[in-house]
Backbone as JSON Lines, residues from 0, in Angstrom:
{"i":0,"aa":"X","n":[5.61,-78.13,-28.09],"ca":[6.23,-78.32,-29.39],"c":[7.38,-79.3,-29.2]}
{"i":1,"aa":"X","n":[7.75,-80.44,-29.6],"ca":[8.58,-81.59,-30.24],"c":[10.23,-80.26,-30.59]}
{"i":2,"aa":"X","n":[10.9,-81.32,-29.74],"ca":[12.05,-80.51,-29.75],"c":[13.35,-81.9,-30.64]}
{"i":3,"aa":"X","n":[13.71,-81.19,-31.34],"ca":[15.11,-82.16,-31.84],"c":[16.22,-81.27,-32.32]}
{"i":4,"aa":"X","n":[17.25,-82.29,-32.58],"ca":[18.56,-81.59,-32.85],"c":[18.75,-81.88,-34.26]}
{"i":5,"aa":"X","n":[19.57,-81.27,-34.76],"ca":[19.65,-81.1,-36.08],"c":[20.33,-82.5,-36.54]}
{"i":6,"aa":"X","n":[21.25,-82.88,-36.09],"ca":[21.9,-84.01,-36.39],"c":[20.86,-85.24,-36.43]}
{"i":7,"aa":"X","n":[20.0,-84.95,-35.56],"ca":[18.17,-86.34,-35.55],"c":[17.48,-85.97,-36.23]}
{"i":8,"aa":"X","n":[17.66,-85.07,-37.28],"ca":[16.66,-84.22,-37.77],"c":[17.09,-84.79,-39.36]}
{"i":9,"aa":"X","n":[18.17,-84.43,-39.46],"ca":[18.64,-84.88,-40.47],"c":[18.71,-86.58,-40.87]}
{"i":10,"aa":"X","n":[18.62,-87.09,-39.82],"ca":[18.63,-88.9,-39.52],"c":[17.26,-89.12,-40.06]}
{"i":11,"aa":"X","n":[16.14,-88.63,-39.38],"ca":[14.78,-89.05,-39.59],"c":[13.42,-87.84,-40.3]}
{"i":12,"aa":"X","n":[14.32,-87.18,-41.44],"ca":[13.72,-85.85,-41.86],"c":[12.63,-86.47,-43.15]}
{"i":13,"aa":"X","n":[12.28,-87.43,-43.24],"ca":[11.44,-88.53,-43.83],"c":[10.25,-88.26,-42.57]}
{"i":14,"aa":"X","n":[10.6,-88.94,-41.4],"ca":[9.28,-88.97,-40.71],"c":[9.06,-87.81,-40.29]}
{"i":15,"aa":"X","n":[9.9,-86.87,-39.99],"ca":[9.61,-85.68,-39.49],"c":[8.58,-84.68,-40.3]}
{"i":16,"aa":"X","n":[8.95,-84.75,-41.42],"ca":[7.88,-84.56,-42.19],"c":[6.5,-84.52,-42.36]}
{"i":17,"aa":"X","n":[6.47,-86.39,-42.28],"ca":[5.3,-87.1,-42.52],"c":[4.64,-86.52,-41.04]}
{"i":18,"aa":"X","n":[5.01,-86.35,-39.95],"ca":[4.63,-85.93,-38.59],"c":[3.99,-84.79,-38.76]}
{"i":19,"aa":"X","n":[4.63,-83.81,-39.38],"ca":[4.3,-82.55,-39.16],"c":[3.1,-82.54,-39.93]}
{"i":20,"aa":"X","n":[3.25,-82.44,-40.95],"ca":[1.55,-83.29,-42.1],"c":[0.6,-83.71,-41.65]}
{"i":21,"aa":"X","n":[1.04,-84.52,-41.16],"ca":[-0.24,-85.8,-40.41],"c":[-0.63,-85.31,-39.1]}
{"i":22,"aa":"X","n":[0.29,-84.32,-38.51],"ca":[-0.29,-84.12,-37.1],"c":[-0.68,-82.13,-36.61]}
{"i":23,"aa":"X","n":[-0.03,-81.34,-37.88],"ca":[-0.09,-79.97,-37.97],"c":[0.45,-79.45,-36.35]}
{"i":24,"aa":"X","n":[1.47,-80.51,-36.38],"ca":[2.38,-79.95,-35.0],"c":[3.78,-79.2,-35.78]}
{"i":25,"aa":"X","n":[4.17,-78.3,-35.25],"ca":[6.04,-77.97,-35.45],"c":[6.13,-78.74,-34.37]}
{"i":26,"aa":"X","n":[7.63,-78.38,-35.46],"ca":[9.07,-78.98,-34.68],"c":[9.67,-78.1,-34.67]}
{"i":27,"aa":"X","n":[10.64,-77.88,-33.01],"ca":[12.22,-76.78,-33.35],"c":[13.12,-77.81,-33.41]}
{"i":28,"aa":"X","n":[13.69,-77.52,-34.42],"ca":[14.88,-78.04,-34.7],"c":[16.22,-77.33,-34.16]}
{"i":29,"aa":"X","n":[16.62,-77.74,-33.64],"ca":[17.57,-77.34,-32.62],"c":[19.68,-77.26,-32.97]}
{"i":30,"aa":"X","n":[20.31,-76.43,-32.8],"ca":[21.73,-76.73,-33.12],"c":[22.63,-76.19,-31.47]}
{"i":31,"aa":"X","n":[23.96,-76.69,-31.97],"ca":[24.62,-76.21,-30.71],"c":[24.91,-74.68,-30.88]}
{"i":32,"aa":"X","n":[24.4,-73.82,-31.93],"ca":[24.61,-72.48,-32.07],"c":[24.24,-71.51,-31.52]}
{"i":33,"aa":"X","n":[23.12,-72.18,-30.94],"ca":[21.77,-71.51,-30.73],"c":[20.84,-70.9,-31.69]}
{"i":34,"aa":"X","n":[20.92,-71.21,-33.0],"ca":[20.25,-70.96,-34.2],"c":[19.14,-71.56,-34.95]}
{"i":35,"aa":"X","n":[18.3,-71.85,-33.78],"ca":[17.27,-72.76,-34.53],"c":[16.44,-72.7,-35.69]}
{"i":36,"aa":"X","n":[15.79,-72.98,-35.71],"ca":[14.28,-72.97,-36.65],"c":[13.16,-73.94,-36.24]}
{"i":37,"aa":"X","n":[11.78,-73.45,-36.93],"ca":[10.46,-74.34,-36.35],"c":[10.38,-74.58,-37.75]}
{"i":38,"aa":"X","n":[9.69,-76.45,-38.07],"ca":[9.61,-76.38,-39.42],"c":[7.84,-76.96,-38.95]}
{"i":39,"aa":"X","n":[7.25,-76.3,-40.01],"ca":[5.83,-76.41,-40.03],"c":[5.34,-76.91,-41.15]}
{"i":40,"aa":"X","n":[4.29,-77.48,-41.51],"ca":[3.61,-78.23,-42.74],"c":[3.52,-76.69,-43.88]}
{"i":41,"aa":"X","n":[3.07,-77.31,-44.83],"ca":[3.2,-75.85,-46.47],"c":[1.54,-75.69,-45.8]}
{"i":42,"aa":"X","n":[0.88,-76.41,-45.94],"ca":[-0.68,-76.18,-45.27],"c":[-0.85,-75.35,-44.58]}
{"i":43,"aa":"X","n":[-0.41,-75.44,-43.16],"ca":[-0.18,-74.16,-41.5],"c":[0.72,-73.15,-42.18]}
{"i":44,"aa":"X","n":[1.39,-73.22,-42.94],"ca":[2.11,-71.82,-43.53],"c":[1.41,-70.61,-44.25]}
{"i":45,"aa":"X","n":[0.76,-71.93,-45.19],"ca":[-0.29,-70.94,-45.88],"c":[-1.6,-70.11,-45.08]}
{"i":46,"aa":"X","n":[-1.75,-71.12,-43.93],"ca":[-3.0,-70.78,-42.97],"c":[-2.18,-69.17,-42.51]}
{"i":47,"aa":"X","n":[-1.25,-69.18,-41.87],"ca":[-0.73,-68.52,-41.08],"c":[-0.66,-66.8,-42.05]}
{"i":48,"aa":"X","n":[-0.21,-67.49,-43.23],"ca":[-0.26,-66.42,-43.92],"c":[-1.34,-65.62,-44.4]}
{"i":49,"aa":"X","n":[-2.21,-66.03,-45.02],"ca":[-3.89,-65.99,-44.93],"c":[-4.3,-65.34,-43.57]}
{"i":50,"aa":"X","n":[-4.2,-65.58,-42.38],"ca":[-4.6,-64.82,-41.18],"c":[-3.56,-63.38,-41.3]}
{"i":51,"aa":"X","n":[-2.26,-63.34,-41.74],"ca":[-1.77,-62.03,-41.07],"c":[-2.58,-61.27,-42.51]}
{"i":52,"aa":"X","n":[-2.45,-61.43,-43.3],"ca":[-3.06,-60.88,-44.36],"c":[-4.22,-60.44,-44.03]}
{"i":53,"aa":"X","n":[-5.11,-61.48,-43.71],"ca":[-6.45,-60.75,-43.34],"c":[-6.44,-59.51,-41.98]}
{"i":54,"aa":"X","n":[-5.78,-59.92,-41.09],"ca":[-5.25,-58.95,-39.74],"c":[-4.73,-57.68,-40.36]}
{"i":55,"aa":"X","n":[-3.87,-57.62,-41.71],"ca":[-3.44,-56.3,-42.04],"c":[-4.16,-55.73,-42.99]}
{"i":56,"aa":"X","n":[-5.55,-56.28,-43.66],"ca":[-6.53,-55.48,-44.01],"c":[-7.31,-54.57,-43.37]}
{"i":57,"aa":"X","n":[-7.16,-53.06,-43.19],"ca":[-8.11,-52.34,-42.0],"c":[-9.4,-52.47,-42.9]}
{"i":58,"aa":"X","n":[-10.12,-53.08,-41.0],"ca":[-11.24,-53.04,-40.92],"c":[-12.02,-54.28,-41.16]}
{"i":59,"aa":"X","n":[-10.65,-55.59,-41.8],"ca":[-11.21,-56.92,-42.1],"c":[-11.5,-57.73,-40.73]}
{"i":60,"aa":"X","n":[-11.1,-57.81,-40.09],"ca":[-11.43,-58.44,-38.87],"c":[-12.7,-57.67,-37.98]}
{"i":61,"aa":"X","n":[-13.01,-56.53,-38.23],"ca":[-14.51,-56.1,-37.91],"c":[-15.36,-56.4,-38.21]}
{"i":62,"aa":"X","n":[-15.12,-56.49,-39.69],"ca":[-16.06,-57.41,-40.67],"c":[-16.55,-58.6,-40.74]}
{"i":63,"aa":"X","n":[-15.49,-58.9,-40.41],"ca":[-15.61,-60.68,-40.48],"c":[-16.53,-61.2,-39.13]}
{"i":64,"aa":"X","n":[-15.88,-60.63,-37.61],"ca":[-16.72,-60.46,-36.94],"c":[-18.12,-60.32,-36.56]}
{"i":65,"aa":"X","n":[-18.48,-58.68,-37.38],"ca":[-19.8,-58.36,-37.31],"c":[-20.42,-59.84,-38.62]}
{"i":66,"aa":"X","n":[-19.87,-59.89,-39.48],"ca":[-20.77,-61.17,-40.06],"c":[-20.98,-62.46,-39.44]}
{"i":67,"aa":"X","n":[-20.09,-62.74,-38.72],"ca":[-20.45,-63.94,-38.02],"c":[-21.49,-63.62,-36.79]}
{"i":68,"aa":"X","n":[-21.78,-62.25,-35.95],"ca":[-22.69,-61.83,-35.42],"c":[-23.96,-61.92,-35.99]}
{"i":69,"aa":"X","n":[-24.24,-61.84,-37.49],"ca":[-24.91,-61.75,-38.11],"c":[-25.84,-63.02,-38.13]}
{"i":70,"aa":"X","n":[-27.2,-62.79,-37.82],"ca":[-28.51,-64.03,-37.72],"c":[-28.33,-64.62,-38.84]}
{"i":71,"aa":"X","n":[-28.46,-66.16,-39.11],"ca":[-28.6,-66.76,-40.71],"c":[-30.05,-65.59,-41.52]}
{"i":72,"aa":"X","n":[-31.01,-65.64,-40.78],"ca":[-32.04,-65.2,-41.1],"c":[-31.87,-63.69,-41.49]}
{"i":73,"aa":"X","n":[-30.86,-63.15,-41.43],"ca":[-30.61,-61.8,-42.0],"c":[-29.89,-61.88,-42.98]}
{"i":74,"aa":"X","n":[-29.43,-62.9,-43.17],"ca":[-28.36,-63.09,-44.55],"c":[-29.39,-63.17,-46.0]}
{"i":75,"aa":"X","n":[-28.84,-63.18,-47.52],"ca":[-29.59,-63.58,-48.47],"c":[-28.57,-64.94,-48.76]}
{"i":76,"aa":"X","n":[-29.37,-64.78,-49.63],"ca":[-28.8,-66.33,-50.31],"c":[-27.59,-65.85,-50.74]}
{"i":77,"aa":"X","n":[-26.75,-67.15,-51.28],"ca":[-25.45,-67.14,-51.8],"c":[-25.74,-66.47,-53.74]}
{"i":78,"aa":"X","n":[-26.7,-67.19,-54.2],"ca":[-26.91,-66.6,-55.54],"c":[-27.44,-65.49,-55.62]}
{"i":79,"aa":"X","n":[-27.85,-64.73,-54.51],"ca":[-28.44,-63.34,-54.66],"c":[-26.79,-62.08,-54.28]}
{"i":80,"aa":"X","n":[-25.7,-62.92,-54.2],"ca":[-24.85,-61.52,-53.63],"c":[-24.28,-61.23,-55.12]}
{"i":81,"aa":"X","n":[-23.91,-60.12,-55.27],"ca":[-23.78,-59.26,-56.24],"c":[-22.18,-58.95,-55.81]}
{"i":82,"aa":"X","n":[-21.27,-59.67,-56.84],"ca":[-20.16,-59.9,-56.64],"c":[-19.02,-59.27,-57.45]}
């Protein structure tokens, strides 16, 4: 992970941006406090969030699992699921 200080952060928080976007890397942004932060794209946030969500559904990650175990040839069609 791309390490900077807050004071470069604030200088070039235009490209830093565009970086994080374009490349779905963080950054820690760094102070002499020892108080950092990681800034991440709204995209990987939402991802991130979407996974713990699904992780704190019991029994969703079994699921999801056993379906991807699952042969195409055992599946039905998409217009046959009953939703």
């Amino acid at each position: 992970m791309t390490s900077i200080s807050v004071t470069n952060a604030r200088k070039n928080i235009y490209q830093i941006l565009s970086d994080v976007n374009t490349n779905s890397q963080p950054v820690l942004i760094t102070n002499t406090k020892g108080k950092n932060a990681v800034l991440i794209s709204e995209h990987d946030w939402n991802v991130i969030q979407e996974t713990l969500s699904l992780y704190s559904t019991p029994g969703m990650v079994e699921s999801i699992l056993e379906g991807a175990d699952t042969p195409l040839e055992d599946c039905i069609p998409e217009n046959e699921v009953e939703w």
